[in-house]
C-alpha positions as CSV (number, residue, x, y, z in Angstrom):
1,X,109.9,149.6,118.2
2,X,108.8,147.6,115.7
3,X,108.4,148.9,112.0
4,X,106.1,147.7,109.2
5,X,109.2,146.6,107.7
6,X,110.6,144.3,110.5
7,X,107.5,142.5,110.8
8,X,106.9,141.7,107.1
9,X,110.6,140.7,106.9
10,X,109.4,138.6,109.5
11,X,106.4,137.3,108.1
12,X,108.3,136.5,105.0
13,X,110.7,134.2,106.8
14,X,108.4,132.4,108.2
15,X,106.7,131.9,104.6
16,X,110.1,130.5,103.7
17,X,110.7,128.5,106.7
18,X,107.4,126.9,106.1
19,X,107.9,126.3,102.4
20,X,111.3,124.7,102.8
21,X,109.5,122.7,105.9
22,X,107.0,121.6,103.0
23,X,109.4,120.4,100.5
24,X,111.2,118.2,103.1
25,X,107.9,116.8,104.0
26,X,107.1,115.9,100.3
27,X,110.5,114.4,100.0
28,X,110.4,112.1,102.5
29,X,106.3,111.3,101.5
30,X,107.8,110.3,98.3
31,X,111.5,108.4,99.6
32,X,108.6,106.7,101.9
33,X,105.9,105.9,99.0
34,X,109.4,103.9,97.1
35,X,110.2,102.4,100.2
36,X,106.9,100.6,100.8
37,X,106.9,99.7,97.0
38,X,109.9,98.1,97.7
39,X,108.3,96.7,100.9
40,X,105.7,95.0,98.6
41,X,108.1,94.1,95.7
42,X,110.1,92.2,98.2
43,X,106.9,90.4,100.0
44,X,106.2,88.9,96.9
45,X,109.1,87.4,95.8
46,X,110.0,86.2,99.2
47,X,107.5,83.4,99.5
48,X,108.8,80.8,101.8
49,X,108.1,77.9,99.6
50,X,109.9,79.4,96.4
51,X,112.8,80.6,99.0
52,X,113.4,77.9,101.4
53,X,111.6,75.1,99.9
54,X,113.4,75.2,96.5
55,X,116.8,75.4,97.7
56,X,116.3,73.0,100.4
57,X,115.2,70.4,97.8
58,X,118.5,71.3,96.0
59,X,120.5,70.1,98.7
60,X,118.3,67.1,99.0
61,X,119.1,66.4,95.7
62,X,122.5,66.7,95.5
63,X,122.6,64.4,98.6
64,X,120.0,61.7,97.5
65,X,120.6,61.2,93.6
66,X,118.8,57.9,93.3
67,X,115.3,59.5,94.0
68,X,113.3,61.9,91.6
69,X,111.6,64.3,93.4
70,X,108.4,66.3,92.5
71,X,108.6,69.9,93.2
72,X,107.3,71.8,90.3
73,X,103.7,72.0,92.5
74,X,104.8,73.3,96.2
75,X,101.4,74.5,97.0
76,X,100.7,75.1,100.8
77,X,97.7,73.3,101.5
78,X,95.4,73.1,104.7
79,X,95.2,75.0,108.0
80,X,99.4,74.3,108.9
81,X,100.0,75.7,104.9
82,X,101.9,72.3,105.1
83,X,103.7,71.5,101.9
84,X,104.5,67.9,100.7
85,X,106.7,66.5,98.7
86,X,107.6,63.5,97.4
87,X,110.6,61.0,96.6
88,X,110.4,58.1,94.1
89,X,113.1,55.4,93.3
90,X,114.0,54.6,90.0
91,X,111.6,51.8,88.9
92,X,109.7,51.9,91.9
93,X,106.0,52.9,91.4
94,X,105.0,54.0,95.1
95,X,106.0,57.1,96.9
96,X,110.3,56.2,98.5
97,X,109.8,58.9,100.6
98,X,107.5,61.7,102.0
99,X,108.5,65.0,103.2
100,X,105.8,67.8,105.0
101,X,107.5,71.4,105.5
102,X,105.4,73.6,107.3
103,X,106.5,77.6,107.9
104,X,107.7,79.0,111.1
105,X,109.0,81.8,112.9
106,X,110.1,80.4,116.2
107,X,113.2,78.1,117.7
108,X,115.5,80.4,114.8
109,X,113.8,78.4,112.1
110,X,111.8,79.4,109.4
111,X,110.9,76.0,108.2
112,X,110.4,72.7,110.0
113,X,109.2,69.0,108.6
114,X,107.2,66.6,110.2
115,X,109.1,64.0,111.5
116,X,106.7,61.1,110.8
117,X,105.8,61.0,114.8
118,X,102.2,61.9,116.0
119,X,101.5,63.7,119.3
120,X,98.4,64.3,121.0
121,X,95.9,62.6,119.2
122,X,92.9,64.2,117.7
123,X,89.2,62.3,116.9
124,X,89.0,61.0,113.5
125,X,87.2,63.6,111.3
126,X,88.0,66.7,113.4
127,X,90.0,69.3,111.9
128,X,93.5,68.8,113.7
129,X,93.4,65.2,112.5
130,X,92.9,66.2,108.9
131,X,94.8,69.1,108.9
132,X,97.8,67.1,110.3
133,X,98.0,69.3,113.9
134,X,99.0,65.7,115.4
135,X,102.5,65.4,113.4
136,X,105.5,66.5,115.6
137,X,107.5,69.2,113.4
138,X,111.4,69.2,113.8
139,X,112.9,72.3,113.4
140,X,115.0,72.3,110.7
141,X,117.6,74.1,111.7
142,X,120.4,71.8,110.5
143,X,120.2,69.7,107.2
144,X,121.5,66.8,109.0
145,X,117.9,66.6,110.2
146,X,116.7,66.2,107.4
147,X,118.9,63.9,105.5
148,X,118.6,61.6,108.9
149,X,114.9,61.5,108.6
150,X,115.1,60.9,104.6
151,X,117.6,57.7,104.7
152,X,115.5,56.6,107.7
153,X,112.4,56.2,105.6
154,X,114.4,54.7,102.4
155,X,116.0,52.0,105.3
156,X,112.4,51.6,106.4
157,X,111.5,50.7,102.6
């Protein structure tokens, strides 16, 4: 049988099971509340135009040193959040070459440039024509891409 004893011994337990239960909750509440911090300290530095933009420029760069290129304004504009950039030629007054990145997350690219081709066509004035939802995007999932498209508009010139 039973005594008072037993079941406040009991009771007691419990009490302690439950506070311990408590703490652990709080602690992960609290590893969880850093986490997402973390969460949104990394979403704001990983923009895709300061992150894939920047350093594919670099290597654009490096690769074409006879053009000056304008990057200190990569600024997604439009319904595509296309950015464009431009490359000019020593002494040359008009735009070398033009370069549109728009982000993706499909074909295991994050990134992809128009490739100066137009697909379906959209009526003058309508929002896919201005917004540019005519331009054929290559994936750029190899810089050979877009070094290729790059010297062909400089042979073009």
């Amino acid at each position: 049988m039973k005594t008072l004893e037993n079941i406040t011994d009991r009771y007691e337990a419990n009490e302690i099971e439950l506070a311990n239960l408590k703490d652990k909750v709080n602690l992960k509440q609290r590893q969880i509340y850093r986490l997402e911090k973390r969460i949104e300290k990394k979403q704001q530095d990983n923009h895709w135009t300061t992150n894939l933009i920047e350093p594919i420029m670099d290597l654009v760069r490096n690769r074409f040193p006879q053009l000056s290129w304008d990057t200190t304004r990569l600024i997604p504009m439009g319904l595509r959040c296309s950015v464009s950039v431009f490359g000019y030629e020593e002494g040359k007054d008009t735009c070398s070459v033009a370069l549109t990145f728009t982000p993706r997350n499909a074909d295991n690219s994050f990134i992809a440039f128009d490739n100066g081709k137009k697909g379906i066509g959209y009526s003058n004035g309508t929002l896919g024509k201005l917004n540019g939802f005519d331009n054929i995007e290559t994936p750029l999932t190899d810089i050979e891409l877009l070094f290729g498209y790059i010297q062909y508009q400089l042979d073009k010139n």
